[in-house]
N, C-alpha and C positions, 0 to 999 in steps of 0.2 A: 424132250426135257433133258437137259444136263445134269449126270450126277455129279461132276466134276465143282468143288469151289474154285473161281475162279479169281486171282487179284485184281479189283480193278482200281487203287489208290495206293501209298505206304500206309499202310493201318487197317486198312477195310479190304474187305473179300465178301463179294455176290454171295448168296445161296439159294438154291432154289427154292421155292413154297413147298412144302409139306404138303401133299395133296391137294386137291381143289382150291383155289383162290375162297375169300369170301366174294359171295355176291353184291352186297354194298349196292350205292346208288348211283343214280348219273346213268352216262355212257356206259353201254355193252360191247366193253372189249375181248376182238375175236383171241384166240390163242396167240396167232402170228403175232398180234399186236403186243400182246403180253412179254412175249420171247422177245422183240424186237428192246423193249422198254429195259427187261430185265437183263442185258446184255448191254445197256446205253450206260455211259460213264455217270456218274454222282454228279451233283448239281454244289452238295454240300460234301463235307469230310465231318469222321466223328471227333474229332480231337476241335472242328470249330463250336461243336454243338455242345460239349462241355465246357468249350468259355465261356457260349451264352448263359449255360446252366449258372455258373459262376457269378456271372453278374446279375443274372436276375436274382440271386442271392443275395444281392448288395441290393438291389430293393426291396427286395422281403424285407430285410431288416429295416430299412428306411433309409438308407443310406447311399441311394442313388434312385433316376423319376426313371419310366418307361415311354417310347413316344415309340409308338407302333402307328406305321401308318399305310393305310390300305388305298384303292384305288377300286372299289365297287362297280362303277358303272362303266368300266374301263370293257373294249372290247377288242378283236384281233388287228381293228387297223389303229389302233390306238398305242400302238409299240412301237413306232417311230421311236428314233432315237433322239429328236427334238422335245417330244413327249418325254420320255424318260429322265431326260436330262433336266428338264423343268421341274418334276414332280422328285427328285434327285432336292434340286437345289431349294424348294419349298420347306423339302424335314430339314435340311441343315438350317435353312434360316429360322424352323420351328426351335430344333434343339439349341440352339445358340441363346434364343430367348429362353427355354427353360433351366438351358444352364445356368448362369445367371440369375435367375430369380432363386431355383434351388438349390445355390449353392453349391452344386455337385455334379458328377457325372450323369449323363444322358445316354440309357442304354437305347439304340434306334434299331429300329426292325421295320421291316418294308414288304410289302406282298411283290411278291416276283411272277405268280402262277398266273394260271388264266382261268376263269371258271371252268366246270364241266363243260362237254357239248352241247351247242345250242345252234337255235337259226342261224350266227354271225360270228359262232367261234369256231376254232380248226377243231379236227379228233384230237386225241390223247397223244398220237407223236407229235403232232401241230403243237399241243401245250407244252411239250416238255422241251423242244426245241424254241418254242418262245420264250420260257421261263429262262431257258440258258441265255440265251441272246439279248435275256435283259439285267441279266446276272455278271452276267462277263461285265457291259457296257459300266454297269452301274459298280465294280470291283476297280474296275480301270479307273471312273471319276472320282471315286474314295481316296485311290492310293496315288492319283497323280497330282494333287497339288490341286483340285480343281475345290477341294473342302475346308482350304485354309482359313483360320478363324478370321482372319484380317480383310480379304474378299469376303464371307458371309456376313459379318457386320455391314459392310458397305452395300452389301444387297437391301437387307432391312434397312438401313438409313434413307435410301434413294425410292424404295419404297412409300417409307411413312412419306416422305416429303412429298410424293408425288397423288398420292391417294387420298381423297378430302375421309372414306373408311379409316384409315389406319390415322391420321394424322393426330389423331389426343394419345398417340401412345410418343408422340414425339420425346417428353421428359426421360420414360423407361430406355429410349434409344440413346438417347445421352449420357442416362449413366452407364450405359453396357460401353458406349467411345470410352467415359469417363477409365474405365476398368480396363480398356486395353491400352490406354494411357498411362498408365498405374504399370503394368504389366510391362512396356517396352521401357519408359523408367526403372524397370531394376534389373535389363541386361535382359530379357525374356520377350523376345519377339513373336507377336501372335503371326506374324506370316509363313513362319517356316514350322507351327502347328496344323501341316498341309494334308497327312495322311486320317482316314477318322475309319473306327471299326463300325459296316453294316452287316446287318445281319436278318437272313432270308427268311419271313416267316409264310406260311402253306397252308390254308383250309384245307382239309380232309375232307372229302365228299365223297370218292369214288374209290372203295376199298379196295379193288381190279389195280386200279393205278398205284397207290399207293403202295400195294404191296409187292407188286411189280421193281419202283423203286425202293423197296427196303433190302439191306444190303449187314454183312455182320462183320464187328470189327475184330480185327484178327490180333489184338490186343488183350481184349476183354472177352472177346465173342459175342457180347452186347450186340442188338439190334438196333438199326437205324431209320429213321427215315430221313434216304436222299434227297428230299426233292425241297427240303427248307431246313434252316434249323431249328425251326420253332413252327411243331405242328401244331392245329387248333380245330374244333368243330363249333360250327351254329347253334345256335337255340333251336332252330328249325331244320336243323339237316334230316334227312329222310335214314334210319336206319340208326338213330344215335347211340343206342347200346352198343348196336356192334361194333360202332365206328369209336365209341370209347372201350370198347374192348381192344379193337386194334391197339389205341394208342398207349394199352397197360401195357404191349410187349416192347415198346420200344423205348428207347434212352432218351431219347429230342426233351428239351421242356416241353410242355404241353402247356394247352389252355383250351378253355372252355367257356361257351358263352352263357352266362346267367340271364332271360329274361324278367320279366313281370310278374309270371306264375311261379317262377321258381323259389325254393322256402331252404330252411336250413335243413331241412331233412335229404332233402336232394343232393346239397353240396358238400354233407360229410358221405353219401353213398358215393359220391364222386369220387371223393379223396381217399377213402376206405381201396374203392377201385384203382385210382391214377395214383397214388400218393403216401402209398402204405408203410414206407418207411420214413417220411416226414420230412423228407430230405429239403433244404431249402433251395427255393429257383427250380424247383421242378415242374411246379404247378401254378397256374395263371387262370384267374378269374374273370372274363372281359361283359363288366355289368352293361346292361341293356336295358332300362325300364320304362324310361322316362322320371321326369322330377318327379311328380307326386308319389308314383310306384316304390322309388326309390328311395325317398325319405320314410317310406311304412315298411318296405320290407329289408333294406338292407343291412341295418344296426344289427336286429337278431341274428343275418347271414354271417357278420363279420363279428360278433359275439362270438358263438357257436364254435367257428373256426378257429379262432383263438383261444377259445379253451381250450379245444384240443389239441393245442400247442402245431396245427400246419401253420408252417411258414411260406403263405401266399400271396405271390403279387397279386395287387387289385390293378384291374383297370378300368375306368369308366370308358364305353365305347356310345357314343350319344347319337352317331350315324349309323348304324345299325343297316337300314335299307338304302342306303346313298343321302344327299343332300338335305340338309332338313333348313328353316328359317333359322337365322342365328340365334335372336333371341331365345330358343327353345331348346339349344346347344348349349350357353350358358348356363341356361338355368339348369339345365340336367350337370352340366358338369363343378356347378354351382352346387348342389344338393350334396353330391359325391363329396366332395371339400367336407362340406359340412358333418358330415355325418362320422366320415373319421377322424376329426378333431373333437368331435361331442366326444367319440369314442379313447382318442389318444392311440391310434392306429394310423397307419403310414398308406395316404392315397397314392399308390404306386403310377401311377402316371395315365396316359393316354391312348383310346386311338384314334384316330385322326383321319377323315377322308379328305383326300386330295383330288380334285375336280377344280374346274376352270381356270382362271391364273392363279391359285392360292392366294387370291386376297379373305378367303375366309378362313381359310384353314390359319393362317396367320395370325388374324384377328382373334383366335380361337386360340392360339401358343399366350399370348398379349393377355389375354384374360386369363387364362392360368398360372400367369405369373403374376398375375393382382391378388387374385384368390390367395396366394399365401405371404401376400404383406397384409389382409384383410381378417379382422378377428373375428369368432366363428359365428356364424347368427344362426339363433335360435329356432 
């Protein structure tokens, strides 16, 4: 073990663990594996992890959606760069429709990671060398011209046209043309709107790993977690105390996922934990219920929290275990709507699983952008 801090970015410098790792869940990483991880360059920097802060600050307040989009049933031969670049062009075409509908900026977040080890996934170097290689890929198509509003519109257009699914959304596609018609009419060319901020978000499963990647910034001295900018844990991770203990030492936004059983008692112990100085965009709530679950327990959860003045992004997350029937996506993310307009609370946005050609996930942008030209039902 190194006592040496060593630089590995302008801003951040490694430090070693303080004694033993936590034990955490998942994969049982050897020591070597540890050292190796803990000496591997950042995947993120702290100074990106405080823009995200930033901007999910602008949804707290209401004033910008969230499209966080995951990739569940994704496995190691599933990182092609065919694959990526697909599921890549799926959120921009998501975000472009909820821009538009909401009026506002669309903060996008992506899973990079690979789950823990399994039957058909690599160890803990295999993830962290895929996370990057999907990281890089997907920084390159962001900043190269490949996310310009003018091509992503024309995505969605040729889509609805061509999908008898998507094809009653054809009106909403014509006023979004309507609007970049508008737009190049006063000198403001959506084509060269080429470069778009993404931002890397991480389940937390494996406390060996993650703290392995944590690294302190030589700015603040603040902790980080490298391996995303935006850490998260499960309703069901194995080990969640601890794993939300971790995530009190470190600076990343956080989120957390709310199931069916969880009450409002739980999500101020949370916040009391993650969230103690109330800061806004620190903390992320990614509800899980189901509709009916959802319409009984979540008004009290988003009461509660708002009296005590946390300023937390909501997200309804309706695929929870991978794919579900659409109609039962709406209706879940249908509910969510509901309930923070009974309430007069800001439904911070989405998350979204990306599987097959995204004509559902799409279909699923389309509906969320109906739900708020739609007045609230009861």
């Amino acid at each position: 073990m190194r006592d040496a801090v060593e630089m590995t970015e302008s801003g951040a410098r490694r430090t070693p663990p303080a004694g033993e790792p936590p034990s955490g869940s998942g994969e049982k990483l050897s020591e070597e594996t540890v050292a190796q991880l803990s000496s591997s360059p950042p995947l993120v920097f702290a100074g990106e992890c405080d823009l995200l802060t930033a901007q999910l600050a602008r949804a707290a307040r209401g004033e910008a959606l969230v499209l966080h989009c995951a990739d569940r049933a994704r496995a190691f031969g599933g990182q092609s760069a065919d694959v990526i670049r697909d599921r890549l062009r799926t959120q921009l075409q998501m975000a472009a429709v909820l821009t538009y509908a909401a009026a506002g900026p669309v903060v996008k977040l992506s899973a990079v990671g690979l789950p823990p080890a399994g039957p058909h996934q690599p160890g803990a170097v295999g993830r962290y060398e895929a996370a990057a290689a999907r990281l890089n890929l997907v920084r390159a198509l962001g900043a190269g011209g490949y996310a310009n509003l003018a091509q992503v519109h024309e995505w969605n257009r040729e889509r609805v046209t061509r999908s008898p699914t998507l094809r009653h959304h054809t009106p909403l596609v014509d006023r979004i043309g309507r609007a970049l018609a508008f737009m190049r009419a006063c000198g403001l060319d959506p084509a060269r709107l080429g470069a778009v901020e993404l931002f890397a978000s991480h389940e937390g499963r494996d406390l060996r790993y993650d703290s392995a990647l944590t690294r302190v910034d030589s700015r603040t001295g603040h902790r980080y977690n490298t391996s995303g900018h935006f850490v998260w844990t499960g309703a069901h991770t194995r080990d969640r105390e601890e794993q939300a203990g971790y995530l009190a030492t470190i600076r990343n936004p956080v989120g957390v996922a709310l199931g069916p059983g969880s009450d409002a008692d739980e999500a101020m112990r949370l916040l009391g934990r993650l969230d103690p100085d109330r800061e806004p965009g620190r903390m992320t709530f990614q509800v899980r219920m189901g509709a009916a679950a959802l319409r009984d327990r979540l008004p009290a959860l988003v009461e509660k929290v708002t009296a005590e003045d946390h300023r937390v992004v909501w997200l309804c997350d309706p695929t929870p275990d991978g794919p579900r029937p659409l109609d039962d996506v709406v209706a879940e993310v249908t509910a969510f709507h509901d309930v923070h307009r009974a309430l007069g609370t800001h439904p911070g946005g989405l998350t979204a699983e990306l599987d097959g050609d995204g004509t559902a996930a799409l279909e699923l942008a389309f509906a969320v952008a109906e739900l708020r030209r739609r007045p609230c039902r009861s």
